[in-house]
C-alpha positions in Angstrom: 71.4 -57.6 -25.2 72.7 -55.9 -22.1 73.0 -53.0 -24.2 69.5 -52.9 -24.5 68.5 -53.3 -21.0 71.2 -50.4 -19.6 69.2 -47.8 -22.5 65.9 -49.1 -21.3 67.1 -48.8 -17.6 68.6 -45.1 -18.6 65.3 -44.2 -20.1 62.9 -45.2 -17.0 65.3 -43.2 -14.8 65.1 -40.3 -17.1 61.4 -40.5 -16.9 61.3 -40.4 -13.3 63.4 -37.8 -12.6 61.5 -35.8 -15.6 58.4 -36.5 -13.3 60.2 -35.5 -10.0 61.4 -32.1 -11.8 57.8 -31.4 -13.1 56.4 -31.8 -9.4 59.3 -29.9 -7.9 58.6 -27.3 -10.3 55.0 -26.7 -9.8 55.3 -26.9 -5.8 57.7 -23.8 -6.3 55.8 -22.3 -9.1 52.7 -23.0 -6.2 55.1 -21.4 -3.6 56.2 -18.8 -5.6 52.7 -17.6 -5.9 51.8 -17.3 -2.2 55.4 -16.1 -1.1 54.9 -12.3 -1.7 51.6 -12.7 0.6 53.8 -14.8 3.0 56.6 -12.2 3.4 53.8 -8.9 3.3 52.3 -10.6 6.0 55.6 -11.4 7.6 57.1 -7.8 7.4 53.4 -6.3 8.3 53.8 -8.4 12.0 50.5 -10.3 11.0 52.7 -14.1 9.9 50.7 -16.7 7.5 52.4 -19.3 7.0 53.5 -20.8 3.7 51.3 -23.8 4.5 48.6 -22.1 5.3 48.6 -20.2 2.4 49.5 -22.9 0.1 46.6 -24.9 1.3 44.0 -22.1 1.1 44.3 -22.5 -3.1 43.0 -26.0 -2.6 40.1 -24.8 -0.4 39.3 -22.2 -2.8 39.9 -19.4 -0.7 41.3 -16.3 -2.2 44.6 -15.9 -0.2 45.0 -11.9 -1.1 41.7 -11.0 0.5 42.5 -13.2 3.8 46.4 -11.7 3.9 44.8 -8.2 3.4 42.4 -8.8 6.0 44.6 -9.8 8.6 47.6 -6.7 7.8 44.6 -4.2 8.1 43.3 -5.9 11.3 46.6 -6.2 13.0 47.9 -2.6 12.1 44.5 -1.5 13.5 45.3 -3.2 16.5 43.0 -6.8 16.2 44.4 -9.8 16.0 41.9 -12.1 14.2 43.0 -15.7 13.1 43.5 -16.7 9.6 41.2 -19.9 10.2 38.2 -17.7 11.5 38.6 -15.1 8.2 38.4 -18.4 5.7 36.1 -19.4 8.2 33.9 -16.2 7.0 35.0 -16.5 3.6 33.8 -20.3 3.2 30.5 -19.1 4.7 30.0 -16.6 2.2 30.4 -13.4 4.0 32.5 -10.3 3.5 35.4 -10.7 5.2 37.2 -7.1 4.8 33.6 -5.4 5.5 33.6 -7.3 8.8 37.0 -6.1 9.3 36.7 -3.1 8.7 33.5 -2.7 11.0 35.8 -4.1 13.6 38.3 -1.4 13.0 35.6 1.2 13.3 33.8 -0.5 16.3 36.9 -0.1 18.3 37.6 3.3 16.9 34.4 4.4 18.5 34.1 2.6 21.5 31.4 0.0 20.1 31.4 -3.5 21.9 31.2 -5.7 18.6 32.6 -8.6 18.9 33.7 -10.5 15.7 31.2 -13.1 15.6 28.7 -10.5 15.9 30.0 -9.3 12.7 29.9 -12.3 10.8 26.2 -12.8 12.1 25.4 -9.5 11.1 27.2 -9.6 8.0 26.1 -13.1 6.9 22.5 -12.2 8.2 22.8 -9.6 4.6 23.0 -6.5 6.6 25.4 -4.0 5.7 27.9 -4.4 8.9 30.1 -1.1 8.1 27.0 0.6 7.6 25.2 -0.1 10.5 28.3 0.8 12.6 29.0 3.8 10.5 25.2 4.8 11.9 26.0 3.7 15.6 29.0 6.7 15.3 27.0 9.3 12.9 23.3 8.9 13.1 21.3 9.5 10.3 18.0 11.2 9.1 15.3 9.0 7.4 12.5 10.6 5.5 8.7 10.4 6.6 7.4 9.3 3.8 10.0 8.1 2.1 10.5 9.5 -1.5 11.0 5.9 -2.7 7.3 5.4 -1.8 6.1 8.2 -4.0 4.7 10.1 -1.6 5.7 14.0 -0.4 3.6 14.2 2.6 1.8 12.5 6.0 -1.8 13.0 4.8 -4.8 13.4 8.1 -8.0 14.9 8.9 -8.3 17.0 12.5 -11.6 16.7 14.2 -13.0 19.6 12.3 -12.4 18.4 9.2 -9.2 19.9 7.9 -6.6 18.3 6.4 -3.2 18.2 7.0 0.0 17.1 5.0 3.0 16.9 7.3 6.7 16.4 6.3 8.9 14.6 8.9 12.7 14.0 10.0 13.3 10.8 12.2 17.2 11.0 13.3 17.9 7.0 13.7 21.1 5.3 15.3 22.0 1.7 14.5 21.7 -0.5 17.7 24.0 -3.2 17.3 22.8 -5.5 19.7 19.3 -5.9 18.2 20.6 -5.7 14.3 20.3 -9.3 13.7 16.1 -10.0 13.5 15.5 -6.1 14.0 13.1 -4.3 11.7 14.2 -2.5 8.9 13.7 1.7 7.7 10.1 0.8 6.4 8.8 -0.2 10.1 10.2 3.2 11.5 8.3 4.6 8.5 5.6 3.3 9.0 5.2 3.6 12.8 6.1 7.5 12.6 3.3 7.6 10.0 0.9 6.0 11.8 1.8 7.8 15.3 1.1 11.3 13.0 -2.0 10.2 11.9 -3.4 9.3 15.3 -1.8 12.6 17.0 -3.6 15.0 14.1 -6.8 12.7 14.5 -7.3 13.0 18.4 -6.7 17.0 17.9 -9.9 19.0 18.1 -9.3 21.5 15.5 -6.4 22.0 13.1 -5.4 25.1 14.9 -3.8 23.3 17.7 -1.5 21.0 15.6 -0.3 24.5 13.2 0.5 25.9 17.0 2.3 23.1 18.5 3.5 21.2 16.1 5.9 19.6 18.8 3.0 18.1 20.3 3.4 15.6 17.4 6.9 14.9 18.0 6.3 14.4 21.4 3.2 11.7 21.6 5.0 10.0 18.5 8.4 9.6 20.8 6.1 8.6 23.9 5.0 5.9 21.9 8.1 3.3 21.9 8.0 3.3 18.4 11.6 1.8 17.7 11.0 -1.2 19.9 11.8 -4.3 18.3 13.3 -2.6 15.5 17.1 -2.2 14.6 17.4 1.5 15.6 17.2 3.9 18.2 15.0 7.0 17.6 16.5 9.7 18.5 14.3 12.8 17.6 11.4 13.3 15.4 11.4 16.9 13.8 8.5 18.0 11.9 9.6 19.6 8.5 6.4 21.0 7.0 2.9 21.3 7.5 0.5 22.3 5.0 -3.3 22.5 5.2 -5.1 20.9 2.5 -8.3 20.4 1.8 -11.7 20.8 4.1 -12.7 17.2 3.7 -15.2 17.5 6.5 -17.3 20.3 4.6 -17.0 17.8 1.6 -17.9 15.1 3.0 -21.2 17.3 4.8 -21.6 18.2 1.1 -21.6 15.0 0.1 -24.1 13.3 2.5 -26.5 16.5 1.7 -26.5 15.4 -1.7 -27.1 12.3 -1.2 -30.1 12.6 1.2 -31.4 15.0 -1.6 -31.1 12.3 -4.1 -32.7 9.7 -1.8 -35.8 12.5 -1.0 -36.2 12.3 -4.3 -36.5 9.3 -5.5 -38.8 8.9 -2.2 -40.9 12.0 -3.9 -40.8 10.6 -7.6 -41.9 6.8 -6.0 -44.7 8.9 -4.4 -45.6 10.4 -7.2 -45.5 7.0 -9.9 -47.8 5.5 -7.0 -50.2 8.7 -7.4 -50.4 7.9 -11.2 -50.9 4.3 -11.0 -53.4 4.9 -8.4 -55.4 7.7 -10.4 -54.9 5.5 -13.6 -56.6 2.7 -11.6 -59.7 5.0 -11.0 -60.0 6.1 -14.3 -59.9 2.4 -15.4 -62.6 2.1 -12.7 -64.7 4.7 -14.1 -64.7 3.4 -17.2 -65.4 0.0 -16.2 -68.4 1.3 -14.4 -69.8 3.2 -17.6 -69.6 -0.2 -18.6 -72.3 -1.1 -16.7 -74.2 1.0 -16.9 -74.4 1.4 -20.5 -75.2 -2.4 -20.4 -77.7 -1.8 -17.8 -79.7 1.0 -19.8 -79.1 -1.7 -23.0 -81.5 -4.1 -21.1 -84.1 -1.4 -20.9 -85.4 -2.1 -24.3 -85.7 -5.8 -24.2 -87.6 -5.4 -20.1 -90.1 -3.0 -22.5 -90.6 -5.3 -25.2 -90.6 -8.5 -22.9 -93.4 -6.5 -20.7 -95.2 -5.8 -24.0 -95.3 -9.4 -25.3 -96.2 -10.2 -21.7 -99.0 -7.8 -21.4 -97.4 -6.4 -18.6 -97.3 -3.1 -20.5 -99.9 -1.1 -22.3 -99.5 1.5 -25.6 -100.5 4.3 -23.2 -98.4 3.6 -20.5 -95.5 3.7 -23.1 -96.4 7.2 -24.4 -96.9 8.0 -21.5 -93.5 6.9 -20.8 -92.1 8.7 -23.6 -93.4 11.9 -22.9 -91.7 12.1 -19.3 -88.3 11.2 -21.2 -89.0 14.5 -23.2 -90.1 16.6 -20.6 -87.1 15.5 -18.8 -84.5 16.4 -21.8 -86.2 19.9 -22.3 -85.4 20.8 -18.7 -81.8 19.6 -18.8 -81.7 21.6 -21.7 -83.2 24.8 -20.2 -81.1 24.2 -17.0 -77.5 23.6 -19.6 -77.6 26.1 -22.2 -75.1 25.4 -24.7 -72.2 27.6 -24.5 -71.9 29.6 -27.9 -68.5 29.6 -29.6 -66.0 32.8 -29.5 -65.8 34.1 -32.6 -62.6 36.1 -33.9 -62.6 39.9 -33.7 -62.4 41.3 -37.3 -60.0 43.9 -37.5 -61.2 47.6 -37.8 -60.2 50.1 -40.2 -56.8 51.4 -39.5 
């Protein structure tokens, strides 16, 4: 019996320690996979500690890209805490884009601080970018080809068109970055400043020999306010003449005040048909009556006969005027006699 109970007591320590050994071992497997990081950043100046580093797996924080982060920031002369780069990290951003802004920030000259950054970044701009632009501004297409346009398209106030090609040179302002508006505004503003400058032009002739004069009313303008960039010229490429949409549109109206003249002249004339139509049907209704009139004639004579009212030689007497008055109509309307066809002679 105590034979059995020193095994059992052998086996329960054996257990333990097997436990103790398996925790041991993955704390230094654990360490063992943070403590190149640990001594890089060690021997780079920029110290993480083991803790630190040990703890970020738990966070689920990549502990390369923080390490990294810090060395490139402290060789570049920034000293940015671990916390505030998981900080970043946590939130989403990118933390060596932020860093690397930072590195080119101070390179330049360019007050960015680093929360800035992490607005700016975590706000879905491109930080690097945008402080890339603040050092080397760059040139943005009016129109832009994305839109599928090639040109600026306006009418001068004699009717020509024009197609204009522009060059805006843009630099980033950081300080308005975050809310700013984007490319497309500064589009759209320059091409709506070169169709009101070619508009209010008399002629076309004055835009083809100043074509500065564009430039110069679009800059006056303000047209980067409230935007994230700083205009800082306006160069016209091209200009093209196109089309004379005042003579076509002249053309245009003619024709259609000649279509509306006449349909005015074919509504006069349908009314002069129906009205002409009308007096024939008039006529004919009058013939009417009077055919019914003379009808009655006959039944007046015989009624005045049965009435007495009428004698036999008052009725021949009667007739023979009718007669009389046929043979002069007669005499007086010859008939007409019909042309007969010429024979042909001998040949």
């Amino acid at each position: 019996m105590p034979y059995l109970t020193t095994l059992a007591l052998f086996d329960l320590v054996t257990i333990v320690w097997l436990v103790i050994g398996a925790i041991v071992l993955a704390i230094v497997m654990a360490i063992a996979s943070v403590f190149s990081l640990w001594f890089q950043a060690l021997t780079s100046n920029a110290p993480v500690s083991l803790l630190q580093l040990f703890m970020m797996r738990f966070r689920k924080v990549n502990p390369t890209v923080i390490v990294t982060a810090r060395i490139t920031a402290k060789k570049a002369g920034l000293d940015i805490s671990t916390d505030r780069l998981e900080a970043h990290y946590l939130a989403g951003g990118h933390v060596m884009r932020v860093v690397n802004a930072l590195i080119a920030a101070n390179k330049a000259n360019i007050n960015l601080s680093f929360d800035r950054a992490c607005a700016i970044d975590l706000a879905g701009r491109d930080v690097l970018d945008a402080v890339q632009t603040s050092v080397n501004p760059k040139v943005i297409d009016v129109p832009s080809p994305k839109d599928g346009r090639t040109t600026i398209d306006a009418i001068a106030g004699d009717g020509i068109q024009l197609k204009v090609k522009a060059r805006v040179t843009v630099r980033t302002n950081i300080d308005t970055l975050v809310g700013g508006a984007t490319e497309e505004t500064i589009v759209a503003r320059v091409g709506e400043g070169i169709v009101t400058t070619i508009g209010s032009a008399r002629t076309h002739m004055e835009v083809l020999e100043n074509p500065d004069r564009i430039s110069k009313t679009v800059l006056a303008r303000g047209l980067d306010a409230g935007t994230a960039f700083s205009i800082l010229s306006i160069d016209i490429a091209d200009v093209d003449v196109g089309e004379n949409v005042g003579a076509r549109l002249r053309t245009d109206k003619a024709e259609a005040d000649k279509r509306v003249a006449q349909a005015e002249a074919e509504r006069q004339r349908a009314l002069a048909v129906a009205r002409e139509q009308e007096m024939l049907a008039l006529v004919q209704e009058n013939r009417a009556k009077v055919v019914l009139a003379e009808a009655e004639i006959p039944l007046a004579i015989a009624e005045a006969f049965r009435k007495g009212q009428l004698g036999i030689m008052d009725y021949y007497m009667l007739k023979n005027l009718q007669a009389d008055t046929e043979m002069r109509t007669a005499i007086a309307h010859p008939p007409q006699p019909k042309p007969t066809e010429k024979t042909p002679g001998p040949s």
